[in-house]
KELO-540124 format. One record per residue (C-alpha): chain; x, y, z. Coordinates in steps of 0.001 Angstrom, whole numbers, plus 524288, in hexadecimal, padded with zeros to 5 digits. Layout:
N
ROTI   kette      xx      yy      zz
ROTI       A       X       Y       Z
...
This chain:
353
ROTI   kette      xx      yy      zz
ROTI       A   BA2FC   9E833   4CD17
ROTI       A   BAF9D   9E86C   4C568
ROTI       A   BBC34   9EA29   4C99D
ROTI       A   BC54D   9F27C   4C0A0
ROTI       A   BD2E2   9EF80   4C446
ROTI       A   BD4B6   9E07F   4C224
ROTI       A   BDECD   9D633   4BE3C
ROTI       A   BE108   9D4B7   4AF0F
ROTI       A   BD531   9CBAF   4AA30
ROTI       A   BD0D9   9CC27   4B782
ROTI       A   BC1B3   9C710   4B8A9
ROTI       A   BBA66   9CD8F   4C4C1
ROTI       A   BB109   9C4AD   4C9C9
ROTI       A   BA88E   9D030   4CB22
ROTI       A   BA823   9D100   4BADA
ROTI       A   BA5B6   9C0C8   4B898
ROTI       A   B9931   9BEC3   4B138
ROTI       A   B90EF   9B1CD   4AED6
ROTI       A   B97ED   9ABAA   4A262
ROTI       A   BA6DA   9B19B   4A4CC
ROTI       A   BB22D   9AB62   4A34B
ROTI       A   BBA9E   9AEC7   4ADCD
ROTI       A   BC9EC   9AE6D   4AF65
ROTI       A   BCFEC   9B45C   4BA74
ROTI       A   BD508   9B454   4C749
ROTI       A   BCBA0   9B2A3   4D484
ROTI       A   BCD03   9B1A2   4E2AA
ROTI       A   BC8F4   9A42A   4E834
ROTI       A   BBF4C   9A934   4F529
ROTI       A   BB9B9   99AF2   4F748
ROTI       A   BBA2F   98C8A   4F0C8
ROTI       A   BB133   983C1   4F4BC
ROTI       A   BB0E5   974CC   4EEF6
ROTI       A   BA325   97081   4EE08
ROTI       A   B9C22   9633A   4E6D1
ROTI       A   B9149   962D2   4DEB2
ROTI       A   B850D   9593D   4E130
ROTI       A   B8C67   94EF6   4D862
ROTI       A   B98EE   95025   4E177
ROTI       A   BA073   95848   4D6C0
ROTI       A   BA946   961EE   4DEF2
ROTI       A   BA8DA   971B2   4D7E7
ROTI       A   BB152   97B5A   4DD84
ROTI       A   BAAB4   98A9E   4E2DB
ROTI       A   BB384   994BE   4E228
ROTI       A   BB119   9A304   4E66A
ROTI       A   BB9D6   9AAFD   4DDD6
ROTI       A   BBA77   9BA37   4E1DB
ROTI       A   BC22F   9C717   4DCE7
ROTI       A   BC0DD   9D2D1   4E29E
ROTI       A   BB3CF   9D5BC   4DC3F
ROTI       A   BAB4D   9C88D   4E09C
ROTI       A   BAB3F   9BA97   4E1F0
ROTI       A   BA87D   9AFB6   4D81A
ROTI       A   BA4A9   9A17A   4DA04
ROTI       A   BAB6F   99847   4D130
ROTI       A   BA9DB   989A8   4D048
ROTI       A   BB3EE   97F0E   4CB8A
ROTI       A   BAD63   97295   4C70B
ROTI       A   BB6DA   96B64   4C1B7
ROTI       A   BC1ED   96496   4CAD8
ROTI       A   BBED0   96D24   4D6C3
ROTI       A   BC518   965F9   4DFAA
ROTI       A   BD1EF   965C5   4DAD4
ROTI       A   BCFA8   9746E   4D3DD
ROTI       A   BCCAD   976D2   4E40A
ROTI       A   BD904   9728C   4E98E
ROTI       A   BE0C4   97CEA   4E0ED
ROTI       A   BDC69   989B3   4E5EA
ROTI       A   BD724   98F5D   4F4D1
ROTI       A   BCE9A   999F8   4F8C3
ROTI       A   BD627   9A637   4F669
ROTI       A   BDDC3   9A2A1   4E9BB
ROTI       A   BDD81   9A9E3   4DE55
ROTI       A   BD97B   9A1E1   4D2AC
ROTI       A   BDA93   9A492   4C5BB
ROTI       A   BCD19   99EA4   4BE1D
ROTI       A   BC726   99D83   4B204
ROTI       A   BB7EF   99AA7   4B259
ROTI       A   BAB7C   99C6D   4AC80
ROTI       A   BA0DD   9A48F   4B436
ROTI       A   B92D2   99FCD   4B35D
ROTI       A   B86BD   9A0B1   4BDAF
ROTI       A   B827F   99762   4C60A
ROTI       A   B7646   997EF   4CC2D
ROTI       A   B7742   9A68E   4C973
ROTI       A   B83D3   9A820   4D093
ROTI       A   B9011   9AABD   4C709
ROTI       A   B9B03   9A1F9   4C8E5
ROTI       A   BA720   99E08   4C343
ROTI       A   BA8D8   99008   4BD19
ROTI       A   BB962   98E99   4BCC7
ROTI       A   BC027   9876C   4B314
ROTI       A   BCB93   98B81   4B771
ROTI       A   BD4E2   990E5   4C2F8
ROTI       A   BE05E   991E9   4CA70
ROTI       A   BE671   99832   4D3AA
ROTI       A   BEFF7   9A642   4D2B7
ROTI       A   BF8B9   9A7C7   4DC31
ROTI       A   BFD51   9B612   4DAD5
ROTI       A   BF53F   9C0F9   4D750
ROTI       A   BF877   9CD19   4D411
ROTI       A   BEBDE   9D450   4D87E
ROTI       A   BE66E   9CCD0   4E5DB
ROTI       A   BDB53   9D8C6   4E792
ROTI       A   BD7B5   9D29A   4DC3A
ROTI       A   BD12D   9C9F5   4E541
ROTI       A   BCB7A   9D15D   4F0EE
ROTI       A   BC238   9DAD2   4F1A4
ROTI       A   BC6D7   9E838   4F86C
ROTI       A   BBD59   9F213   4FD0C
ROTI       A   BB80D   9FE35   4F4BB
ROTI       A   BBD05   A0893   4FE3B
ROTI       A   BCBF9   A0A9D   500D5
ROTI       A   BCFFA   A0650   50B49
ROTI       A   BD7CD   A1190   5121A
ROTI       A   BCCB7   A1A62   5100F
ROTI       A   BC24E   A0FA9   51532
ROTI       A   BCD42   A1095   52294
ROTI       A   BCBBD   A1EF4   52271
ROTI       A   BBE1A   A2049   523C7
ROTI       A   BBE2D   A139B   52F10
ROTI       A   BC90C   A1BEB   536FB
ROTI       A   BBFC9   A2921   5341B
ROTI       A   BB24C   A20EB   53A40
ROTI       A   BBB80   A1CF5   5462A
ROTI       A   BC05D   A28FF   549C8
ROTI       A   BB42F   A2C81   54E69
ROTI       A   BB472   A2327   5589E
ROTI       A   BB449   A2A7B   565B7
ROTI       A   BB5E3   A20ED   57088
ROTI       A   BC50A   A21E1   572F6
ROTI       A   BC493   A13A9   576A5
ROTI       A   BBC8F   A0E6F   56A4F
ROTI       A   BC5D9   A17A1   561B1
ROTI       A   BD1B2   A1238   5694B
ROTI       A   BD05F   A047B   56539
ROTI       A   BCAE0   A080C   556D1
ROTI       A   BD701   A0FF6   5550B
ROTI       A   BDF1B   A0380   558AC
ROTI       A   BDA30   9FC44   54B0E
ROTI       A   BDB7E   A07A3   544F3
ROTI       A   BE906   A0A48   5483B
ROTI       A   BED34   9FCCB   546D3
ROTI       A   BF369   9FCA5   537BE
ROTI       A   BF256   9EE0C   535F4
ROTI       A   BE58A   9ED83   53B2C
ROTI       A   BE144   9F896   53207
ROTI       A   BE86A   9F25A   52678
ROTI       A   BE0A6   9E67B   526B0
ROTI       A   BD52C   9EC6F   52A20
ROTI       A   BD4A1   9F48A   51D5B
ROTI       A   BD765   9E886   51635
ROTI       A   BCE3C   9DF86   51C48
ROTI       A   BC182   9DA3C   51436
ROTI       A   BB496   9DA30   51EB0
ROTI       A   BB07E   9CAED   51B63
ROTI       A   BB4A7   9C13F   51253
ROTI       A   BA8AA   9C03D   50A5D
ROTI       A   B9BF3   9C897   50DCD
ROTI       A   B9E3D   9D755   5105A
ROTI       A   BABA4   9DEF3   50E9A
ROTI       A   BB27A   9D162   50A80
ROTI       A   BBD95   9D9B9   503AB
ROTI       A   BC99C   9E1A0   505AA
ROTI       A   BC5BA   9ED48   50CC6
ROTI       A   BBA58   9E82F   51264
ROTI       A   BBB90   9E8C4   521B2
ROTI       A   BBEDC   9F6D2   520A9
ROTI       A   BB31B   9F98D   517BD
ROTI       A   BAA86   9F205   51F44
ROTI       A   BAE83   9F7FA   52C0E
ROTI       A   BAF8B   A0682   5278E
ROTI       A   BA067   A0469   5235A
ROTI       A   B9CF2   9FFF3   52F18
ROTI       A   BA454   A09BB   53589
ROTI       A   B9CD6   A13F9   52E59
ROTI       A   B8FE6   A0E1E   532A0
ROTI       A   B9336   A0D6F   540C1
ROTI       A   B965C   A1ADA   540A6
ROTI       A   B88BC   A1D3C   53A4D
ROTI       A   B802E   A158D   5426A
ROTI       A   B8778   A1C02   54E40
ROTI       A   B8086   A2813   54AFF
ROTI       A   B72D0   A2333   546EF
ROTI       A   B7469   A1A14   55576
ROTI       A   B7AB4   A2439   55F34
ROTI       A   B794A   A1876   569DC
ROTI       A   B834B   A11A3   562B9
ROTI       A   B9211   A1534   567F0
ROTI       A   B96EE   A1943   55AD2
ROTI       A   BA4D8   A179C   55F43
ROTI       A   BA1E8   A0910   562DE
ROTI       A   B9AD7   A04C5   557AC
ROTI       A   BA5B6   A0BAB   54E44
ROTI       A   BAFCC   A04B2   5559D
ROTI       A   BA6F6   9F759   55236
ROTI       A   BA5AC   9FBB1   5462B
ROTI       A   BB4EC   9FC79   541C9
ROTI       A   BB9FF   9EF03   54B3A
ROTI       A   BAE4D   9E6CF   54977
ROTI       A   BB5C9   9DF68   53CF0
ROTI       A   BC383   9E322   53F78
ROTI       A   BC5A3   9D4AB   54246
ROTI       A   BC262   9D1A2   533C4
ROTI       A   BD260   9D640   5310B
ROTI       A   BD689   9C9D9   53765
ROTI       A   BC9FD   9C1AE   533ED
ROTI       A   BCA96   9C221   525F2
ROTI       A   BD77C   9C123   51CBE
ROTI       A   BD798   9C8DF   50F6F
ROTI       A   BE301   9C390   508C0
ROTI       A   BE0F5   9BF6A   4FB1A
ROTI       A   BD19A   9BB42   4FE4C
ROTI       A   BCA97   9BEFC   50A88
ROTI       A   BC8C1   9B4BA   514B1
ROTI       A   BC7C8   9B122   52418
ROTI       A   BD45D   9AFE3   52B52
ROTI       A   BD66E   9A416   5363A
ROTI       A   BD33D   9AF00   542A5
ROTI       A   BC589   9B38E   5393E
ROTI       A   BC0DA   9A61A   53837
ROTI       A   BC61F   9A28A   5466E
ROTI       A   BC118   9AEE7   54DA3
ROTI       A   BB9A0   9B895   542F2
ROTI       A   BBC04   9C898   5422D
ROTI       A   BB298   9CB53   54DB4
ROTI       A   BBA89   9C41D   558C8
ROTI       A   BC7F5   9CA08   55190
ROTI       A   BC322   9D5CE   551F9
ROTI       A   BC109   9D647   5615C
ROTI       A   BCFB7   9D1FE   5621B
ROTI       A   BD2F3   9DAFB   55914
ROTI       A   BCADC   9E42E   56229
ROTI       A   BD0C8   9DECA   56D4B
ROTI       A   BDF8E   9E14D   56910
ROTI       A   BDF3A   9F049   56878
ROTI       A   BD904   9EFE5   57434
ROTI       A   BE1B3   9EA6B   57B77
ROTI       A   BEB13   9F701   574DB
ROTI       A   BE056   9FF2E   57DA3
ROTI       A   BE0DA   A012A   58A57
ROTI       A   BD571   A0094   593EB
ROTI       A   BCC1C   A0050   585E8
ROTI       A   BBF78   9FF05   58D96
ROTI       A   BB8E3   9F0EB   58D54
ROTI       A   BA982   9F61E   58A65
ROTI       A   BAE7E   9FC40   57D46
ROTI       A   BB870   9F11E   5787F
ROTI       A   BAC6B   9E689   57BBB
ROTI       A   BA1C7   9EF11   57572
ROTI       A   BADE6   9EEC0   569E2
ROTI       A   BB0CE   9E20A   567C6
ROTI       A   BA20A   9DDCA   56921
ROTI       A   B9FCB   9E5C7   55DFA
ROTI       A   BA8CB   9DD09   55651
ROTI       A   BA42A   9CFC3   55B9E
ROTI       A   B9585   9D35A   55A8B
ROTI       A   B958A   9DB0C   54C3C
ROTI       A   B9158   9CFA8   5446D
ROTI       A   B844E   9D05E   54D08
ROTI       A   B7F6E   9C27F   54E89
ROTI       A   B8637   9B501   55396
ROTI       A   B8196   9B019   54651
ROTI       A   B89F5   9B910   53E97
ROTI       A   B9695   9B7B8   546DD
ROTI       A   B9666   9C151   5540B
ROTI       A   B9970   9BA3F   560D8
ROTI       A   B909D   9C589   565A9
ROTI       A   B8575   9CB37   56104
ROTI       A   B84DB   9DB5D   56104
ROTI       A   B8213   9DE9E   56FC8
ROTI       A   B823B   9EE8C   56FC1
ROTI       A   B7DF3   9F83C   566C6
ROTI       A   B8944   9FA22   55D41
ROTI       A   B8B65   9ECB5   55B06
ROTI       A   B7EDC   9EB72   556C2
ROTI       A   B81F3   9F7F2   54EB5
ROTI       A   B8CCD   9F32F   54A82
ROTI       A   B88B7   9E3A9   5463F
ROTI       A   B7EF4   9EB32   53CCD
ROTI       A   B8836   9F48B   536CC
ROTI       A   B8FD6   9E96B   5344C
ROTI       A   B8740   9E11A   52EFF
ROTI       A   B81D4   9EB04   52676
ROTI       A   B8F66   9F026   51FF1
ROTI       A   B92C9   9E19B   51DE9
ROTI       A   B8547   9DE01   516FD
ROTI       A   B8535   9E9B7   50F97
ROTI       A   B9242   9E896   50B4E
ROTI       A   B919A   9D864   5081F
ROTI       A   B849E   9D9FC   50233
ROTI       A   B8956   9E4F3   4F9EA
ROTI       A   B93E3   9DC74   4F3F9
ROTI       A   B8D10   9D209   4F134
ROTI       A   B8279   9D9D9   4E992
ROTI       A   B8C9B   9DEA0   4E206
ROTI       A   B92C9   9D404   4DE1A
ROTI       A   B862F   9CBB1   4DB5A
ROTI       A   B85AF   9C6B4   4CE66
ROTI       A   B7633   9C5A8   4CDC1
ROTI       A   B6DE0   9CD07   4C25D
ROTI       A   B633D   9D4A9   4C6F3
ROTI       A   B60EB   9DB3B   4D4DA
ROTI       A   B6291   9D008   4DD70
ROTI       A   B6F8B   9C829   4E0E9
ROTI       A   B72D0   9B9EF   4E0F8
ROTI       A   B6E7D   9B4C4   4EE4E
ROTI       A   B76C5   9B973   4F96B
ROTI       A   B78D8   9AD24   50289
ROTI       A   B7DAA   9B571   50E38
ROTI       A   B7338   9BDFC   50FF6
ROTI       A   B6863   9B1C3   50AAB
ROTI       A   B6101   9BAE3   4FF83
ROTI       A   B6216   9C26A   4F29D
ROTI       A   B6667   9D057   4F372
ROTI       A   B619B   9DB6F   4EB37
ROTI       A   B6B03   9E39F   4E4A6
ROTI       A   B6434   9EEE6   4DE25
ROTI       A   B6180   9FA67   4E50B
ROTI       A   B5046   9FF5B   4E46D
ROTI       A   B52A6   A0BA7   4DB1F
ROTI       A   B5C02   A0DC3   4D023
ROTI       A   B647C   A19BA   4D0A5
ROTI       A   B5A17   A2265   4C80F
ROTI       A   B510D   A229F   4D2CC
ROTI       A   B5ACE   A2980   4DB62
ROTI       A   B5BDA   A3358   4D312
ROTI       A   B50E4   A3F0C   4D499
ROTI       A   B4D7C   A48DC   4C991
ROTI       A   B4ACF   A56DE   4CD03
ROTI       A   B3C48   A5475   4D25E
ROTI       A   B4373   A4ADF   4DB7B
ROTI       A   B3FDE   A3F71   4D52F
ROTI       A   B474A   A31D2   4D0D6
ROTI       A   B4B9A   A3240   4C199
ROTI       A   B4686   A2594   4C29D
ROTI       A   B3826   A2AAC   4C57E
ROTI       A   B3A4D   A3676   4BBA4
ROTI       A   B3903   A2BBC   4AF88
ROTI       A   B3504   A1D1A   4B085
ROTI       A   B2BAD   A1A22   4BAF5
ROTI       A   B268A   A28C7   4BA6E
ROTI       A   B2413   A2A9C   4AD65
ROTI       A   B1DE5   A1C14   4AC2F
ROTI       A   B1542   A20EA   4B79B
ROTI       A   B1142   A2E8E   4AF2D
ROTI       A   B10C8   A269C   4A3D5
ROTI       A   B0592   A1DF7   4A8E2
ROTI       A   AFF49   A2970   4B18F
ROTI       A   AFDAD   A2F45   4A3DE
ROTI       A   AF7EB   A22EC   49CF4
ROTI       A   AED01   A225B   4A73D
């Protein structure tokens, strides 16, 4: 992927090949100081633009070249990129740090869809909640303008699935959309509950996560996390609501505090009614589908298979089974595909027989 509009002699990390020199400007994401078996400290630096992330190393005076920059800096480098181990990294001969820049999107990653038309389509799902209650209290976020504001702006995560600009209304729009769709293939479900879920169970991500110059936890996300936020989030237009009935706003905010499924992976309750389990898989699905989708396209590996994913433990495939020809029928109905190659090899040898 290449991004058009960029900063004279800009370098997109997304375009650095083995053997480049590179000489431009990065966002620091993480530093780490580490020591070699001999003692020898090296300094790991994830350098990212809006198009991927980079590790560079420092190996000469990395303490002291440590001490001059912190995570979220913009540096200006010059390096060499070679492969390590099959990874590409950058080796730095040089940096320091800019302090004003005249492009900071330069840095972070927005989402593909605007914005105001993403909100659009959210408003359009939740208007077809019918519960007067349920509708009451999603109207309340959706009146509030700062609460809209920095919900539009608002990246999902910080590193696996929507980590971007954008990305907690993308990510909750999609899920929105497949709530409303396994509503109808479930008619058990209550469709107005689960959509309800399905648009508050991250709203607690606006006050989790900051998005400044690079995107990172604030003191109340590492303290408390989005799900418990969220239920005082929940619980602070409720108390706008009079006589809100206490069976919906627990079914509500148990949605939030059980969508991550499992103790393991962060709920203080697992899913204990049927659209929370609903909901924990749609979840979980738009967020691996989305995170997995991003890193295939950004892997750097030759061939069909990506470097080693150390999330998910395994290799991933990226090639689909059939190429685009066989999609394509002739008149009789069949692939083009079929119509030369493997057919006529197959009449070819019927006839040699």
């Amino acid at each position: 992927m290449t991004i058009e509009r960029r900063p004279l002699n800009h370098v997109w990390i997304s375009d650095i090949k083995e053997d480049d020199q590179v000489s431009s400007l990065y966002l620091v994401k993480a530093k780490r100081l580490g020591a070699t078996k001999k003692g020898d400290f090296f300094l790991s630096i994830t350098l990212a633009d809006r198009t991927g992330e980079l590790e560079a190393k420092v190996w000469e005076r990395a303490e002291d070249v440590s001490r001059l920059f912190n995570e979220g800096d913009i540096l200006e480098i010059e390096g060499y990129a070679g492969s390590y181990r099959g990874q590409l990294q950058l080796i730095l001969s040089k940096l320091k740090t800019v302090a004003d820049i005249e492009e900071p999107d330069l840095f972070l990653e927005t989402a593909k869809q605007d914005a105001s038309g993403m909100m659009a389509q959210l408003r359009e799902i939740l208007r077809g909640i019918e519960h007067p209650r349920i509708k009451a209290l999603v109207d309340q976020f959706l009146t509030d303008r700062k609460f809209t504001a920095l919900f539009k702006k608002a990246p999902a995560a910080k590193n696996f699935h929507h980590s971007y600009i954008g990305g907690l209304l993308e990510h909750t729009l999609s899920v929105c959309r497949m709530a409303r769709t396994v509503s109808q293939q479930y008619p058990d479900l209550d469709r107005d509950l689960l959509l309800a879920g399905a648009f508050l169970h991250d709203i607690g991500k606006v006050k989790e996560l900051r998005f400044g110059g690079f995107i990172d936890y604030t003191d109340a996300g590492r303290l408390i996390g989005h799900l418990s936020l969220g239920v005082s989030m929940v619980d602070e237009k409720l108390a706008l609501l009079e006589g809100f009935p206490e069976e919906i706003s627990l079914r509500i905010k148990h949605l939030i505090l059980s969508h991550h499924g499992e103790f393991a992976f962060g709920s203080p309750k697992r899913p204990k009614f049927l659209e929370a389990f609903a909901l924990n898989l749609i979840d979980d699905l738009d967020a691996k589908m989305n995170g997995l989708k991003r890193f295939m396209e950004r892997d750097r590996q030759e061939g069909n298979w990506t470097e080693f994913n150390r999330l998910f433990d395994r290799y991933f495939m990226k090639s689909g089974i059939m190429s685009a020809a066989f999609e394509k029928p002739d008149s009789q109905g069949r692939p083009e595909e079929i119509q030369g190659g493997l057919f006529a090899m197959t009449n070819s040898a019927d006839q040699n027989q």
